[in-house]
MMTF fields as JSON, N, C-alpha, C and O atoms, coordinates in Angstrom:
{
  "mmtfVersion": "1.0.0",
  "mmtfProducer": "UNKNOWN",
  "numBonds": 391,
  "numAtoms": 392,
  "numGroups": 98,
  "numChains": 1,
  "numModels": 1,
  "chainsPerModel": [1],
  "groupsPerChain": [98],
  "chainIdList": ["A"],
  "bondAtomList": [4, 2, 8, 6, 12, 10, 16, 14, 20, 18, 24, 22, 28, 26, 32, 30, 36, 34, 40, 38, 44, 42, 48, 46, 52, 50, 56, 54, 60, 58, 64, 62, 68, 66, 72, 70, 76, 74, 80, 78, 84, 82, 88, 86, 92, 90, 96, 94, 100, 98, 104, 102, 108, 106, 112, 110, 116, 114, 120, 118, 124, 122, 128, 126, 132, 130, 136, 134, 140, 138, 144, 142, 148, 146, 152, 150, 156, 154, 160, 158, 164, 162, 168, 166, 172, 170, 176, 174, 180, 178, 184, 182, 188, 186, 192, 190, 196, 194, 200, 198, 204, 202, 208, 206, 212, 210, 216, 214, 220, 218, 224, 222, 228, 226, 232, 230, 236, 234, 240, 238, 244, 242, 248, 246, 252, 250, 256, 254, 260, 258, 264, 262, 268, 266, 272, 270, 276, 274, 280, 278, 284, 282, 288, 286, 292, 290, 296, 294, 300, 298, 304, 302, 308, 306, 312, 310, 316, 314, 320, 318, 324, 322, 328, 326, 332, 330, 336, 334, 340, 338, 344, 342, 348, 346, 352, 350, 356, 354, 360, 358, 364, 362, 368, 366, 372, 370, 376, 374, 380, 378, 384, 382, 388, 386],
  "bondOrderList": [1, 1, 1, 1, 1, 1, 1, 1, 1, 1, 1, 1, 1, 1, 1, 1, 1, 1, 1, 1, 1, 1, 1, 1, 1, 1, 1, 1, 1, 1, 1, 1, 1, 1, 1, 1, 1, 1, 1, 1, 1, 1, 1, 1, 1, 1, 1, 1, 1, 1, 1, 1, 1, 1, 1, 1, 1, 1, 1, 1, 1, 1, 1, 1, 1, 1, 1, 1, 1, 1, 1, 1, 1, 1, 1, 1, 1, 1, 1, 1, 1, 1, 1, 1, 1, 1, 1, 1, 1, 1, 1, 1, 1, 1, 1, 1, 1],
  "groupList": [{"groupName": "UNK", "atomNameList": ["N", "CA", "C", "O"], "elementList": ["N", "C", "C", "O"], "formalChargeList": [0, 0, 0, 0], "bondAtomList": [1, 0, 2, 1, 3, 2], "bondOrderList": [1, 1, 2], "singleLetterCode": "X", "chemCompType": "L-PEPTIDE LINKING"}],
  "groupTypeList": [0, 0, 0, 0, 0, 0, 0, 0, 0, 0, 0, 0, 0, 0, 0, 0, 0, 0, 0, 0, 0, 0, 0, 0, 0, 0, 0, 0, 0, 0, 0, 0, 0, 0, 0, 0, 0, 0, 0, 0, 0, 0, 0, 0, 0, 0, 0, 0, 0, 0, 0, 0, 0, 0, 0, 0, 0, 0, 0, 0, 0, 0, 0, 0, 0, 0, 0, 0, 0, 0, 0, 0, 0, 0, 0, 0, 0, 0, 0, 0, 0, 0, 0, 0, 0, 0, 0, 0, 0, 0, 0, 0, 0, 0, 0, 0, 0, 0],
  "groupIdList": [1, 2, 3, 4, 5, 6, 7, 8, 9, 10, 11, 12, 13, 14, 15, 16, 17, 18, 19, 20, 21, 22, 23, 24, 25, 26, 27, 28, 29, 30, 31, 32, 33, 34, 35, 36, 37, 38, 39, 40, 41, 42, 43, 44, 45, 46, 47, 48, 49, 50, 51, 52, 53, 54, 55, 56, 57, 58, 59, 60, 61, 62, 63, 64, 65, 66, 67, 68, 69, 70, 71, 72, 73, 74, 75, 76, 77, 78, 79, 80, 81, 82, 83, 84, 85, 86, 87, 88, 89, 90, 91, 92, 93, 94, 95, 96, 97, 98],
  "secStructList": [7, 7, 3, 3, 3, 3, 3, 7, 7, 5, 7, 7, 6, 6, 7, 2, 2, 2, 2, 2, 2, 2, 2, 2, 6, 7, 7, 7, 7, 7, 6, 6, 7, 7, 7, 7, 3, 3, 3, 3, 7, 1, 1, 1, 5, 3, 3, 3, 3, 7, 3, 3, 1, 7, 2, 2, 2, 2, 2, 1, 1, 2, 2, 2, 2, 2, 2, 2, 2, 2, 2, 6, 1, 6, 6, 7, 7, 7, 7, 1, 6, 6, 7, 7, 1, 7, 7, 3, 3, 3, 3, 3, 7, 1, 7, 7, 7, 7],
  "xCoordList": [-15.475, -14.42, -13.614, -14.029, -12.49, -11.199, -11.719, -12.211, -11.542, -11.978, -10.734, -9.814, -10.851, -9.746, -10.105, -10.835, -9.811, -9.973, -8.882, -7.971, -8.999, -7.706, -8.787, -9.771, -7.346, -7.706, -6.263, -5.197, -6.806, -5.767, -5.32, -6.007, -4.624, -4.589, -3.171, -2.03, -3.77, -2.567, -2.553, -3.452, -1.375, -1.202, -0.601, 0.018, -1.309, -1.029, 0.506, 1.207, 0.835, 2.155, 3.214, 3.486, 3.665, 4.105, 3.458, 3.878, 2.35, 1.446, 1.771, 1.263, 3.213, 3.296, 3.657, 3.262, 4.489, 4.646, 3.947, 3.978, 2.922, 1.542, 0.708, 0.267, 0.472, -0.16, 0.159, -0.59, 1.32, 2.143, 1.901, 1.486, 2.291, 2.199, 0.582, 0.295, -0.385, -1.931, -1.903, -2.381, -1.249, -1.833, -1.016, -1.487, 0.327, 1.126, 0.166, 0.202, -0.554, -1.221, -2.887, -3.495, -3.252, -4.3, -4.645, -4.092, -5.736, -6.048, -7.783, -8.81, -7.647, -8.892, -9.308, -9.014, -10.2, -10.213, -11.592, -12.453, -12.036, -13.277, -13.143, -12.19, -14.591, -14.902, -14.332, -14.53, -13.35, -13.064, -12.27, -12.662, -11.264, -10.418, -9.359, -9.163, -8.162, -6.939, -5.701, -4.81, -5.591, -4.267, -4.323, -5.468, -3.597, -3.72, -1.945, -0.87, -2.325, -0.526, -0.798, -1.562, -0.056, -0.085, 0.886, 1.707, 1.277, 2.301, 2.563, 1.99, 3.859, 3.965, 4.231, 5.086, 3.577, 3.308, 4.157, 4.467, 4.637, 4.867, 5.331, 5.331, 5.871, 5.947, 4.513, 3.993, 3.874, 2.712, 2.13, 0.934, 2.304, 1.089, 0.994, 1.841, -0.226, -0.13, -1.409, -2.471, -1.464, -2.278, -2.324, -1.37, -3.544, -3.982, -4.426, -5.651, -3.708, -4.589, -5.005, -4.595, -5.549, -6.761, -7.638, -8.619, -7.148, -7.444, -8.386, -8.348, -9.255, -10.455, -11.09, -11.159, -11.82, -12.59, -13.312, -13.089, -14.261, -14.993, -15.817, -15.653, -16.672, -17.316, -18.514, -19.269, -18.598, -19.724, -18.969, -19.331, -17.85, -16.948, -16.312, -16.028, -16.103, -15.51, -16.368, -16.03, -18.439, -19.089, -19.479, -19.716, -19.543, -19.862, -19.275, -19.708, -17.651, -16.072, -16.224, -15.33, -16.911, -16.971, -16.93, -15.925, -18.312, -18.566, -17.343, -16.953, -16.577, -15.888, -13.921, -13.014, -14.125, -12.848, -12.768, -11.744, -14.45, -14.419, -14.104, -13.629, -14.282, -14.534, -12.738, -12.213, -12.044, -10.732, -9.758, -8.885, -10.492, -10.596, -10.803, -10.244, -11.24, -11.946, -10.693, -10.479, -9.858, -8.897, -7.596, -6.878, -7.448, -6.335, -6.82, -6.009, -8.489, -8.45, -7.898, -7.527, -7.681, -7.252, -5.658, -5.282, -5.135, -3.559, -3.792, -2.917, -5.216, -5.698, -5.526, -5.619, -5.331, -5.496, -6.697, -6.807, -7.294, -8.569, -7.98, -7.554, -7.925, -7.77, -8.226, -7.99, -9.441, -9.717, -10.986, -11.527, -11.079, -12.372, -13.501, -14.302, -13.911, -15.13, -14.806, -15.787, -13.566, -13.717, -13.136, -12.168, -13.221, -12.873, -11.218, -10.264, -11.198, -10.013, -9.273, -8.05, -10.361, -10.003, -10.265, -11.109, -9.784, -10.332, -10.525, -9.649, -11.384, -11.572, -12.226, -13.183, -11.838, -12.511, -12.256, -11.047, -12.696, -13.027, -13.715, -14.421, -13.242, -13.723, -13.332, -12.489, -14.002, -13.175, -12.547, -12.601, -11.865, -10.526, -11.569, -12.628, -10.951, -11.008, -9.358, -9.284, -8.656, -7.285, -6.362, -6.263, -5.803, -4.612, -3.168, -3.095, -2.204, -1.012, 0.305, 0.581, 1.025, 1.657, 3.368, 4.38],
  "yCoordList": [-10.041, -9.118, -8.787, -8.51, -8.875, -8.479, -7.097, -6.261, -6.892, -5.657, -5.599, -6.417, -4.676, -4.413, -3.196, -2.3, -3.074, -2.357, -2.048, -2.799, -0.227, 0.559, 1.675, 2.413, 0.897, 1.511, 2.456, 1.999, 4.143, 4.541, 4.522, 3.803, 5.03, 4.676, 5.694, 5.871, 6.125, 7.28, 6.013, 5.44, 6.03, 5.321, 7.127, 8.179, 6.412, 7.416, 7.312, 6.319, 8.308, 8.356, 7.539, 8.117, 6.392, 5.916, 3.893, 2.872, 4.068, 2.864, 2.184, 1.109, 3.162, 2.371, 1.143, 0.668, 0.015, -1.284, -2.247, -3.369, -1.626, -2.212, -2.643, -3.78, -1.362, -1.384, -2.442, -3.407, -2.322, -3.216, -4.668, -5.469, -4.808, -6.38, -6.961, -8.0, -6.038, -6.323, -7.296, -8.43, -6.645, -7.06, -8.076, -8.797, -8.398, -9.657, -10.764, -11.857, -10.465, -11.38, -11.915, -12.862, -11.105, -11.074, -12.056, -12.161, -12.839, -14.004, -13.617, -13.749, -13.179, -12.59, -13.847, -13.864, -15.028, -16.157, -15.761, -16.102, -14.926, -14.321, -15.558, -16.163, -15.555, -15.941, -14.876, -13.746, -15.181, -14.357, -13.309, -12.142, -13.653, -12.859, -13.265, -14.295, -12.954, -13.575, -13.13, -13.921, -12.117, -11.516, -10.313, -9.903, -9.739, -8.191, -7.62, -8.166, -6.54, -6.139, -4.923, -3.995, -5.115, -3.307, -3.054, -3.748, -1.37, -0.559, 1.079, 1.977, 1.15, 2.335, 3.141, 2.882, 4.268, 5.589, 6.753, 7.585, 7.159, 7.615, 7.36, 6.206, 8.622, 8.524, 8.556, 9.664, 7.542, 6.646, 6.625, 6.5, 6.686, 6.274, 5.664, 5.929, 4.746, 3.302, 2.602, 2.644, 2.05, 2.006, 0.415, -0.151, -0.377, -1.259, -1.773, -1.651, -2.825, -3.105, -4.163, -4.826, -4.583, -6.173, -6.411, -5.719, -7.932, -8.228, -9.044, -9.909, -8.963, -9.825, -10.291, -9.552, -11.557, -12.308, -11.008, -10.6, -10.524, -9.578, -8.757, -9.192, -7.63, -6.714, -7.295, -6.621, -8.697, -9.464, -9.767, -9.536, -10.315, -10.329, -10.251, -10.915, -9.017, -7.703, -7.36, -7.238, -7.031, -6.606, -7.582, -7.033, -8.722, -9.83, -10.033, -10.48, -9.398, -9.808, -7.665, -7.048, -7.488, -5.822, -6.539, -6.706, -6.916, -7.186, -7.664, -7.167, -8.47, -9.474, -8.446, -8.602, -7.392, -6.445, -5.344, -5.06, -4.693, -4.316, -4.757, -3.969, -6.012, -6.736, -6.908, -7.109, -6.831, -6.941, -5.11, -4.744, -4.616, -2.909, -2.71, -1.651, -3.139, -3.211, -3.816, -3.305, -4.856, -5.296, -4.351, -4.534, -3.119, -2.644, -0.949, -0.236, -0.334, 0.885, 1.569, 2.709, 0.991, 1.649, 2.875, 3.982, 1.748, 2.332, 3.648, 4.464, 3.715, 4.578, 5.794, 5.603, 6.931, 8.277, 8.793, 8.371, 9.584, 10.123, 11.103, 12.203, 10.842, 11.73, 12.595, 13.041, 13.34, 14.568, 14.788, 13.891, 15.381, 15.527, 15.326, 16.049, 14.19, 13.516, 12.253, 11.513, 11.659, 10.49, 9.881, 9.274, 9.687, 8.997, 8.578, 9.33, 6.975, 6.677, 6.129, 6.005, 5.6, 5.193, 5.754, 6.639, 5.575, 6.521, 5.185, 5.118, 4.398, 3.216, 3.574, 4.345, 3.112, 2.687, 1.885, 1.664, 1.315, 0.096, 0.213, 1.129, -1.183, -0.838, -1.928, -2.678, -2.246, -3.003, -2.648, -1.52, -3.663, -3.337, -2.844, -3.363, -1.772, -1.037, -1.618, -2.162, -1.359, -1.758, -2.329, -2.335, -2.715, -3.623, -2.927, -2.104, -3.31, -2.391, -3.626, -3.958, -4.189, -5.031, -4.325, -4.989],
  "zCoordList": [-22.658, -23.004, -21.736, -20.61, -22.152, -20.748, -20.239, -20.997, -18.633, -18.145, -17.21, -17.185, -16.579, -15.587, -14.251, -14.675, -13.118, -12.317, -11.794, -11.448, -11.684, -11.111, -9.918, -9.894, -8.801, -7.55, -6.856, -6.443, -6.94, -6.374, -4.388, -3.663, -4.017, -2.581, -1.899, -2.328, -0.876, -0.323, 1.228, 1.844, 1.317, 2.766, 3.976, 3.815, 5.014, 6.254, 6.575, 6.377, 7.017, 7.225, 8.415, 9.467, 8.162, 8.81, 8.513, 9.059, 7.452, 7.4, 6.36, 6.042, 5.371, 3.997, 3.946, 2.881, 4.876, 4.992, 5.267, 4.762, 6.529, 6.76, 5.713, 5.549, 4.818, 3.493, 2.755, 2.604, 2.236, 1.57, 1.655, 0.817, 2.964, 3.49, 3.308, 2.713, 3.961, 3.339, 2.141, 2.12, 1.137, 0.006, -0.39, -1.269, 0.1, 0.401, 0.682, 0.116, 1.444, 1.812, 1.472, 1.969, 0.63, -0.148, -1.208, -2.302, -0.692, -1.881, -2.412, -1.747, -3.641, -4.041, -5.193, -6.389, -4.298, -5.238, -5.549, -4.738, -6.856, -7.407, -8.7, -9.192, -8.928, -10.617, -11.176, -10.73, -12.497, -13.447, -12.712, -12.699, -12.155, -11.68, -11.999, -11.353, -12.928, -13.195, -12.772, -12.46, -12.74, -11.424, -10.832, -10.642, -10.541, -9.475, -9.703, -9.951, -9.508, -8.92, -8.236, -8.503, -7.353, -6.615, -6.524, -5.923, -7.402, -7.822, -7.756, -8.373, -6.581, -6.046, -6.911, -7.757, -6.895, -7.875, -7.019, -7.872, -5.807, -5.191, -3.919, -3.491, -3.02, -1.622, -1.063, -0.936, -0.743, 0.303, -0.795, -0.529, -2.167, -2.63, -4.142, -4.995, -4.4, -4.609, -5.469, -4.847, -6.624, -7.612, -7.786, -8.321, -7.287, -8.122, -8.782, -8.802, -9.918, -11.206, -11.213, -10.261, -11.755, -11.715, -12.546, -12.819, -13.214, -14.847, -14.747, -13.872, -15.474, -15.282, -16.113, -17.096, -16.242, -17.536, -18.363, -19.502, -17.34, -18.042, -16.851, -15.712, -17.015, -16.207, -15.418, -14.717, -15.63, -14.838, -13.732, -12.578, -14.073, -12.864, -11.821, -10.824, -12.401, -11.682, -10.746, -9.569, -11.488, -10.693, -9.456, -8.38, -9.526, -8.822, -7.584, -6.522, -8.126, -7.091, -5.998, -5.419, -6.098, -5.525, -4.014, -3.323, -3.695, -2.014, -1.652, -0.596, -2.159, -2.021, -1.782, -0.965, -3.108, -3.051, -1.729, -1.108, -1.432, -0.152, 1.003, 1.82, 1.308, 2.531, 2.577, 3.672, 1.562, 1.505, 2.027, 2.815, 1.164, 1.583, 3.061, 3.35, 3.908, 5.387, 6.219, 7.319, 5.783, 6.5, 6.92, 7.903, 5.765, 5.714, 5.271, 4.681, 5.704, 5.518, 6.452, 6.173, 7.946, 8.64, 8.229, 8.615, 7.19, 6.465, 5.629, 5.338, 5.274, 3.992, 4.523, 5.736, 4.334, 4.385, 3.102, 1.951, 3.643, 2.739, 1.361, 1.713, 0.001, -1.062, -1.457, -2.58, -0.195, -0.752, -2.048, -2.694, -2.088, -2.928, -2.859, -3.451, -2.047, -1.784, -2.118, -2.197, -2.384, -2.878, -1.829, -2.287, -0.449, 0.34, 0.382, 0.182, 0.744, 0.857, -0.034, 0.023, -1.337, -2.427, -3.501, -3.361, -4.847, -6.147, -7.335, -8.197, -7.36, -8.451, -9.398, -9.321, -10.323, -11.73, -12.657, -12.583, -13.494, -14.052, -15.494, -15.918, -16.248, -17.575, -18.287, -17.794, -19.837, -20.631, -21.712, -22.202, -22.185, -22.887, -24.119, -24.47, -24.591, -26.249, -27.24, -28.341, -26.628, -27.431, -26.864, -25.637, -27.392, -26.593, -27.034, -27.946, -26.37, -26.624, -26.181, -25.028, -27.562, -27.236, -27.644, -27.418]
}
């Protein structure tokens, strides 16, 4: 079943192009990974989505999404709460919306 992962993201002030370009350059060649987009929600800040075969996937492709996270946290500013620099979650599809 299709799953998908959404990752929110505040860039530091002055880091939003840096950010940007990161993920320009980002090749996330996972099993069961079929595309990505990252889409500005705001001033510095920035939501990615990522479609996937299914939640075996997804879970499999984590080590693999961090180690990508690590190249470009330096850009991250912390969101507060306890949730560090990122806010993810993940799931599979219930409905579709065409």
């Amino acid at each position: 079943m299709t799953a998908y992962n959404v990752v929110r993201f505040r860039t530091k002030p002055g880091k939003e192009k840096a950010f940007i370009e990161a993920h320009e350059k980002i090749a996330l060649n996972a099993a069961g990974f079929r595309k990505g987009a990252l889409i500005k929600t705001g001033e510095g800040t920035f939501c990615f989505v990522g479609e996937w075969n299914d939640m075996d996937s997804l879970a499999a492709a984590r080590p693999s999404m961090i180690g990508l996270l690590d190249t470009f946290r330096d850009t991250l500013e912390d969101l507060g709460g306890n949730l560090g620099v990122t806010d993810p979650v993940s799931g599979t599809v219930v409905a579709e919306v065409h």
